[in-house]
PABA-726519 format. One record per residue: residue in one letter; x, z, y of N, C-alpha, C, O in turn. Coordinates in steps of 0.02 Angstrom, whole numbers, plus 50000, padded with zeros to 5 digits. Layout:
# PABA-726519
AXZYXZYXZYXZY...
END
This chain:
# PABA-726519
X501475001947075501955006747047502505008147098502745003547130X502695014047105502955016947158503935013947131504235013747078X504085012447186505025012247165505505015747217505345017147275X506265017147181506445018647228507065013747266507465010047238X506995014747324507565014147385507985017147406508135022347378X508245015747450508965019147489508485022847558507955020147577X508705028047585508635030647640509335034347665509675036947621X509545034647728510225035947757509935043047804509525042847850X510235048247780510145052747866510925054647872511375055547831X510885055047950511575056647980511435063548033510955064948070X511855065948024511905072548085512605075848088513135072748083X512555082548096513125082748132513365090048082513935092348079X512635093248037512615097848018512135095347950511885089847939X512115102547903511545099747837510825100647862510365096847849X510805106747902510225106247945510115101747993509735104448033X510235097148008510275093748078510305084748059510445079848094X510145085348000510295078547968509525074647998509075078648011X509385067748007508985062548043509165056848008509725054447997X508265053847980508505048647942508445044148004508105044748055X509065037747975509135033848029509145025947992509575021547997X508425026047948508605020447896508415016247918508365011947874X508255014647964507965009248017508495005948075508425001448116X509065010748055509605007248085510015004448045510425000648072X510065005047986510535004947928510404994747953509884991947966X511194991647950511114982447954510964982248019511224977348045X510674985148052510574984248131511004979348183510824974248213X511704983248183512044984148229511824989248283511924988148342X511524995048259511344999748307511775005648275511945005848215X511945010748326512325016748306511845023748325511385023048365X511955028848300511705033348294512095038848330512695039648316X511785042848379512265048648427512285054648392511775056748363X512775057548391512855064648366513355067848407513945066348413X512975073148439513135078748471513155085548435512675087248401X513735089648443513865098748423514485100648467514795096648502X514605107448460514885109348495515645106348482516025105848530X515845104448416516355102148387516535094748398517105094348421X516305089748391516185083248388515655080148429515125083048431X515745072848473515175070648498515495061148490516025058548508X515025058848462515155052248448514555047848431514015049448454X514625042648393514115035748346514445036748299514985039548290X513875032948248513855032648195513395025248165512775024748163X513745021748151513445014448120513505012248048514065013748028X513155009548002512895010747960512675006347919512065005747917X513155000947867512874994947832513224995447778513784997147759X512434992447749512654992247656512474988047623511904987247643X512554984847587512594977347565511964976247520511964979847470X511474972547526510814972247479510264979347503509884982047463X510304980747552509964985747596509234982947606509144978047643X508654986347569508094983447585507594988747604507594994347578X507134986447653506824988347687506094991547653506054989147596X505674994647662504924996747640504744993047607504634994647549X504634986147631504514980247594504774977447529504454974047489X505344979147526505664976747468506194971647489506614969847448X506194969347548506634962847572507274966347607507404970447650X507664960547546508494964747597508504961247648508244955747658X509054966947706509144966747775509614964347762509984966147716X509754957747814510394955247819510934957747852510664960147902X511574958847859511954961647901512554955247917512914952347876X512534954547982513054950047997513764951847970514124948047937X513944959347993514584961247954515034958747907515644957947909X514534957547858514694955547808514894950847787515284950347740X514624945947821514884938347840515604935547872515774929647880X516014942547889516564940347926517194938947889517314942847844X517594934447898518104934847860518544940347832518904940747782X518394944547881518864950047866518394957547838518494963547831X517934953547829517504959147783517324957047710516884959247673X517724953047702517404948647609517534954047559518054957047549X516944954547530517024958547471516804964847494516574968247448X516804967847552516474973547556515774976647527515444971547516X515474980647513514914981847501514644989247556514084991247571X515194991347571514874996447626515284998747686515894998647694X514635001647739515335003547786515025009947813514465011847794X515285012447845515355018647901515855017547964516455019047968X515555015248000515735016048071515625020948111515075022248135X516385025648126516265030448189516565031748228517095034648218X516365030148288516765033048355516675041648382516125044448384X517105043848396516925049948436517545052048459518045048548468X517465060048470518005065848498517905073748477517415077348487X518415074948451518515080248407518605084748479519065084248520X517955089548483517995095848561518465100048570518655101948626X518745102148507519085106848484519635104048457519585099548416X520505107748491521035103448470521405106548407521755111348393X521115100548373521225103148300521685097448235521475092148210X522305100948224522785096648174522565090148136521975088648132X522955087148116522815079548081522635082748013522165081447975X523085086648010523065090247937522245092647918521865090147876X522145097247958521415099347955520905094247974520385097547967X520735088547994520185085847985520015079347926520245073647925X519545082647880519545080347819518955073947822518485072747859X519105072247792518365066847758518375064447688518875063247653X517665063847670517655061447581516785065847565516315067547601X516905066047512516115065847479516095074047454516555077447433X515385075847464515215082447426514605082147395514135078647414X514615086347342513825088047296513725093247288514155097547280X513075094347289512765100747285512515102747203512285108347190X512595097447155512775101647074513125096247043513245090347056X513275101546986513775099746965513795091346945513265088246942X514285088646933514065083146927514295079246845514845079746818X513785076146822513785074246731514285064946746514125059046751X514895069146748515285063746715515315058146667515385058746606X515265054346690515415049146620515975049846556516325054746547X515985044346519516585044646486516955040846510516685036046538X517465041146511518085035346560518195037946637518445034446681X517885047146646517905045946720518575048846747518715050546804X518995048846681519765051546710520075044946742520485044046787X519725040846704520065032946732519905029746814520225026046851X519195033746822519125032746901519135035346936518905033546990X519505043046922519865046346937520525044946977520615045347038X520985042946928521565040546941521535032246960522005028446952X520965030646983520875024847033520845027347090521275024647124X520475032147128520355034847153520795039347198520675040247258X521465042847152522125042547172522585037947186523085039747217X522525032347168522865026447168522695024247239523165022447274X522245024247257521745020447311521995026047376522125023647431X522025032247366522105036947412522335041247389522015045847364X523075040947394523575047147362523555054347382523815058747347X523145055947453523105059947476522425065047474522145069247510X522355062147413521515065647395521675071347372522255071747353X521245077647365520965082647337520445084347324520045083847371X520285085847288519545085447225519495092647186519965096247171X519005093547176518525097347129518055096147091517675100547072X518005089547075517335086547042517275091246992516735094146999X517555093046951517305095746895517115102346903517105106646858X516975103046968516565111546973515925108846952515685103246940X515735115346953515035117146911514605119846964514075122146943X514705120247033514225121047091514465114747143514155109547155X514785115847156514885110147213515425105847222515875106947263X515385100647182516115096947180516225093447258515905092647310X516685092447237517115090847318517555085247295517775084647237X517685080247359518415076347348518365074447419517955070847447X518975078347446519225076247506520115073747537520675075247516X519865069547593520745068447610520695068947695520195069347731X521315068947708521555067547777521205063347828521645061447866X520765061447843520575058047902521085053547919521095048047891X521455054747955522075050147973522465045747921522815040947940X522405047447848522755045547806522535040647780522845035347772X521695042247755521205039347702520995033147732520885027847701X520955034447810520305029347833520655020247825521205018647846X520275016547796520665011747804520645008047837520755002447813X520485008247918520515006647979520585011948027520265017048015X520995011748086521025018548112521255014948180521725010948186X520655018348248521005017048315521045022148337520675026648316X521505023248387521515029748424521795027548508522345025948530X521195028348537521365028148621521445035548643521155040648623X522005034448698522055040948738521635041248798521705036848841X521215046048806520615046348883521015049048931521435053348919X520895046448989521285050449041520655054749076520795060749084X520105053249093519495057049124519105060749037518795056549003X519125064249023518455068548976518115071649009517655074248978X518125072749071517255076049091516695072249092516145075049097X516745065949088516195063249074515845063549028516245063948981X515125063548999514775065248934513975062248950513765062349008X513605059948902514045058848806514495053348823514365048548860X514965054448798515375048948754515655044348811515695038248810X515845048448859516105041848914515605036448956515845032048992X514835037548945514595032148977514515027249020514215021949021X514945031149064515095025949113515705021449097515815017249141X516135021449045516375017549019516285013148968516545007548966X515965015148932515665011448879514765008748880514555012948919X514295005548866513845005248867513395004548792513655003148738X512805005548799512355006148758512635002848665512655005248608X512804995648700512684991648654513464989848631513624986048585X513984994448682514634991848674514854994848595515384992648572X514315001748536514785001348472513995000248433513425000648456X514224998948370514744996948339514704990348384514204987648408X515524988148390516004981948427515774974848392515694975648331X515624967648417515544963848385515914962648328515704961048272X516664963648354517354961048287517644967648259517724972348298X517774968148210517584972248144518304975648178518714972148207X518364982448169518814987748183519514988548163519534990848106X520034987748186520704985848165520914992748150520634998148135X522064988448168522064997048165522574995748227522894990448234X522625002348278522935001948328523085009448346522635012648372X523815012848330523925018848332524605019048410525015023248428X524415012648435524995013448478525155021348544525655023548574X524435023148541524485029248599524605036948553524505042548578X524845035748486524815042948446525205047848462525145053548441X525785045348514526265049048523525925054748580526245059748594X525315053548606525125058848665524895063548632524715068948655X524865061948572524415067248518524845071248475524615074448427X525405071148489526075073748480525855080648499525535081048552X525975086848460525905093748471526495095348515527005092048502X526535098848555527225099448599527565105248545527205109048514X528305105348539528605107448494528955114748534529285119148506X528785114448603528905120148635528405126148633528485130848672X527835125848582527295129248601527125130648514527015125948477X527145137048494526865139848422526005136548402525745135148348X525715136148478525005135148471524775130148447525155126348416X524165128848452523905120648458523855116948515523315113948523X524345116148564524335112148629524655108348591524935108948537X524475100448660524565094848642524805090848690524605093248743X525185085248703525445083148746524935079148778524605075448741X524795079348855524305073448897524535068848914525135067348910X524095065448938524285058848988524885060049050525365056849073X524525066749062524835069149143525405074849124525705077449171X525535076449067526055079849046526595076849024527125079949033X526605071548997526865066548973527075060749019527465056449000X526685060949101527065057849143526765049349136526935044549171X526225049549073525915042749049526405038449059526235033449091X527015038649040527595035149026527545030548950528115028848933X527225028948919527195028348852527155019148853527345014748814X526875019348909526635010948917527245005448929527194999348921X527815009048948528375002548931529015009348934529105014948957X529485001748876529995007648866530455006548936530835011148951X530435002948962530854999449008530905006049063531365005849104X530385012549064530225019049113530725024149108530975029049137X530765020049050531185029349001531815030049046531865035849065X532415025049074532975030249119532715033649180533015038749196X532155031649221531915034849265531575041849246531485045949292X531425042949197531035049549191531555054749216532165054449213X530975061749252531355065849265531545072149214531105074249177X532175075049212532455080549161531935084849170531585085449220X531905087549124531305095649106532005101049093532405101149047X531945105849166532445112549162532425114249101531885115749074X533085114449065533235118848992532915116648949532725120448904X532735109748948532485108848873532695098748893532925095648941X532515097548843532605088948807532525084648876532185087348919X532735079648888532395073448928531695072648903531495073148845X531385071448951530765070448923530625064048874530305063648822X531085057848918530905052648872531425054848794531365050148756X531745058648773531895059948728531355063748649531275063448588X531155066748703530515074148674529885068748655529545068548604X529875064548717529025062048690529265052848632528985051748579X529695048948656530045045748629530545043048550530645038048516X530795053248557531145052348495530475052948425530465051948364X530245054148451529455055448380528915049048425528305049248417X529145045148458528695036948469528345034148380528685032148333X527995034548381527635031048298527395023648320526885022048351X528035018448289528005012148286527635011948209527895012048153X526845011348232526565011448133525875006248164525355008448189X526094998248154525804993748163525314992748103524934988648129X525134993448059524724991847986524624998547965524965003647972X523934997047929523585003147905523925004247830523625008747801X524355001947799524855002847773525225007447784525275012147744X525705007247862526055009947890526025015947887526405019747858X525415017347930524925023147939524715027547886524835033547893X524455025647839524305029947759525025033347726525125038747698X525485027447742526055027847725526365035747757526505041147731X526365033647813526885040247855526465045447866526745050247893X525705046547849525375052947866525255056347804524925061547808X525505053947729525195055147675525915063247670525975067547626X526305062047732526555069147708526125076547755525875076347811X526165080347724525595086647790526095087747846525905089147903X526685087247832527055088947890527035084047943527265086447995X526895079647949526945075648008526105074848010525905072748065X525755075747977524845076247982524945083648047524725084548104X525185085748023525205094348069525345092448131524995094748176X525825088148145526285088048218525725083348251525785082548312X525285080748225524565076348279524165081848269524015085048219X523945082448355523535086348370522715082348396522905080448452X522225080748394521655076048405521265081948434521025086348398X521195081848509520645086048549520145082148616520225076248633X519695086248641519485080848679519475072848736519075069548769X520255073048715520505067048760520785061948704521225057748714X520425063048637520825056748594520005052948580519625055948541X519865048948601519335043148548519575042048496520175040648495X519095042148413519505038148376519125036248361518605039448372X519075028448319518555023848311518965021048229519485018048217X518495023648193518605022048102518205019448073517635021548083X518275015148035517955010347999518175011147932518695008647909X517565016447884517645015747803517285012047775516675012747776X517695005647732517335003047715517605000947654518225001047659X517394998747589517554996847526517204992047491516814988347521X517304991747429516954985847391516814992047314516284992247282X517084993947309517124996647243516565000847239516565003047182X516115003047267515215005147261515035000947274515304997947321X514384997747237513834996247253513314999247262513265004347228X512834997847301512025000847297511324998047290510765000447299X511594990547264511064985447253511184981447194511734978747190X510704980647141510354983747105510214992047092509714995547086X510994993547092510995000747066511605002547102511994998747130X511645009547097512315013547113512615013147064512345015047013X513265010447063513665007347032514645009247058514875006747110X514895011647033515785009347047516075004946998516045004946937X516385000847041516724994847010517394994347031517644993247086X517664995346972518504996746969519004989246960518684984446940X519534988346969519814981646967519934982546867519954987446829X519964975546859519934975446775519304972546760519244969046710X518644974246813517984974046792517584979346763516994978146747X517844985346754517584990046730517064994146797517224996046853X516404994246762515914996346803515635002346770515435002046712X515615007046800515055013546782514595010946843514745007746894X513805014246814512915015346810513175022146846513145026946808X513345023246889513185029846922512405033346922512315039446919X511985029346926511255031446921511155036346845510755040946833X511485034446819511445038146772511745045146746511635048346694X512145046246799512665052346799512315055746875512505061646872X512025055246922512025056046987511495060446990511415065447026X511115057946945510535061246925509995063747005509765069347018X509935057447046509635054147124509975061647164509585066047184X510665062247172510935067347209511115062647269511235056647259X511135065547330511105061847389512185058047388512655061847378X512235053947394512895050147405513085051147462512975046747504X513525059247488513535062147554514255059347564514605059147514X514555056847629514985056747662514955062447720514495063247760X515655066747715515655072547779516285069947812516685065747792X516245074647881516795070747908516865081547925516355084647942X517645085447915517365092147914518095095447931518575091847919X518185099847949518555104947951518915106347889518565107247839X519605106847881519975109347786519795117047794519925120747841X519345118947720519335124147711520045127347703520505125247668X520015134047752520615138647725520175146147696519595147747704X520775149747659520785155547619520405160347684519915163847671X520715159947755520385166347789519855166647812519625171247847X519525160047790518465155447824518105158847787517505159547799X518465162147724517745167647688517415160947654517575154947653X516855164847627516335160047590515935160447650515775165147686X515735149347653515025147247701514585150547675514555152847618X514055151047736513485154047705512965147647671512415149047647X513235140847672512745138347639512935134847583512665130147555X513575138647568514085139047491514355132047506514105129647455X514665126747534514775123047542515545124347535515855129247555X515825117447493516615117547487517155115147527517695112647510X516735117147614517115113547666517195118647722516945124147714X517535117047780517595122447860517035119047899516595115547875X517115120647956516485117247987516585109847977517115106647972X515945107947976515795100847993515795097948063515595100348116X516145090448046515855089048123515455080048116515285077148167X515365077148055514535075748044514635073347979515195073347954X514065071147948513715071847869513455062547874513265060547928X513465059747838513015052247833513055054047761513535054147722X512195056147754512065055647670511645049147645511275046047683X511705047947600511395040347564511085042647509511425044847463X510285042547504509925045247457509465041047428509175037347468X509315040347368508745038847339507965040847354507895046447328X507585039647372506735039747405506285036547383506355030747401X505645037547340505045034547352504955032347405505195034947455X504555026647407504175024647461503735030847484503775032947541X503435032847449502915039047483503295045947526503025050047563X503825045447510504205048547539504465046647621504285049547672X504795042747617505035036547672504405038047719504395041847768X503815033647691503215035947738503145041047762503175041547823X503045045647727503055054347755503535056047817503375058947869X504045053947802504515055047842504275049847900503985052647946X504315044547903504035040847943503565043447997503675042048056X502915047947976502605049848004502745054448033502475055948086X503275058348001503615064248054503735063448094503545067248139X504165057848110504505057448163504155050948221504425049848275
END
């Protein structure tokens, strides 16, 4: 008798999606390249079993500082295009409508609780949506400043094969955010560099030597007086949950950021399941009705993007990790495709 499993595809687009369920527990990451985004993508979920029926173990999970998790999403990359904190979204989409439970105002407003900076549409009747801030939501967040980006993919000569996902589980480290500072002299989307900025950032002890900028601020004043001392991902959720200071970070091809979503409150073994503090659990399987469990990582729709052509309640994407339900006969099929 046929059952079903989990299968994962990741891409960069809905067309462009690749199952990668053979990496899922690995410690292997997945590349995604577009014109928008180029990064990894790594991929563990707790009670994850294979063709066979036997769950995959994941070391992850084992770490102290991962107790209680049940899933993650690991991604490194670089946003091509320099584009606001404000505008790059992440969170979940469906393609129908979706049959609510009873009690689901209650995990709802968990759900706000958890991430004040959400926006939602679940209760559409074509494509519900719930998205937030990238910078705000993630509850790990690194951000390195690159001084070379012509290198491609992904820096290789700096990084190697096996260097993501990282052995020790993903912190948070926002100390270089200030290069990502929009320059306040400029209406556009420019952004302050390494080499514009004088890469002064690395001790304060630089700042009386910097040189004056004709007719405008000291520099160490300009890049300095907006310095973001935001040590804890606390901190961080904290001070970006307003749009106005989401706006003033600009993230273009010279920022890496490396995020780690990960939670306890889904399960996917026995069943798809959310589990709220109190103990209260909804059977998602039963409301989901085997709709794929999409994470996007995307562009904020605005009013002047028109309707997508593939009706989707987002701007561009820059990648998709969907989590779907599959026959085995399926899995195989696919298998053989590829």
């Amino acid at each position: 008798m046929s059952h079903s499993r989990l299968r994962v595809r990741v891409g960069p687009s809905m067309d462009k999606l690749v199952c990668i369920t053979d990496k899922v527990n690995s410690g292997k990451a997945h590349d995604i390249f577009s014109e928008l985004f180029e990064g990894k993508v790594a991929i563990n979920i707790k009670g994850f079993t294979n063709p066979s029926g036997e769950e995959l173990p994941a070391e992850y999970f084992d770490r102290e500082d991962r107790k209680g998790i049940t899933w993650s999403i690991q991604v490194q990359g670089r946003f091509l295009q320099p584009t606001s904190a404000d505008d790059i979204m992440f969170g979940n989409t469906f393609d129908k409508r979706l049959k609510l439970p009873w009690g689901a105002g209650v995990a709802l407003k968990f759900m706000k609780y958890v991430d004040p900076t959400l926006e939602h549409d679940l209760m559409s009747q074509t494509k519900p949506w719930a998205l937030s801030p990238l910078i705000a939501t993630m509850p790990h967040f690194v951000h390195e400043r690159i001084d070379d980006i012509r290198a491609s993919p992904l820096l290789e000569h700096r990084r190697s094969e096996s260097s993501f996902p990282p052995s020790q589980s993903i912190g948070e480290n926002t100390s270089q955010l200030q290069f990502a500072i929009a320059s306040s002299t400029s209406s556009s989307s420019t952004y302050l560099t390494p080499s514009s900025s004088l890469s002064i950032a690395s001790s304060s002890s630089n700042l009386s030597n910097l040189p004056k900028m004709p007719g405008s601020l000291d520099v160490s004043q300009k890049i300095f007086s907006r310095a973001l001392d935001l040590r804890t991902t606390g901190e961080r959720r904290s001070y970006f949950s307003s749009p106005q200071r989401r706006r003033e970070i600009v993230f273009g091809p010279e920022d890496l950021i490396t995020t780690d979503f990960c939670y306890g409150y889904l399960q996917f073994n026995p069943t798809l399941a959310l589990r709220l503090s109190g103990g209260m659990t909804f059977d998602l399987m039963k409301y989901w009705d085997r709709h794929p469990v999409r994470f996007v990582c995307c562009r904020r729709r605005k009013p002047e993007d028109g309707e997508r052509s593939d009706g989707q309640p987002t701007g561009d994407l820059y990648w998709i990790v969907s989590i779907e339900t599959a026959d085995d006969s399926d899995i195989h099929q696919e298998d053989l495709a590829t």
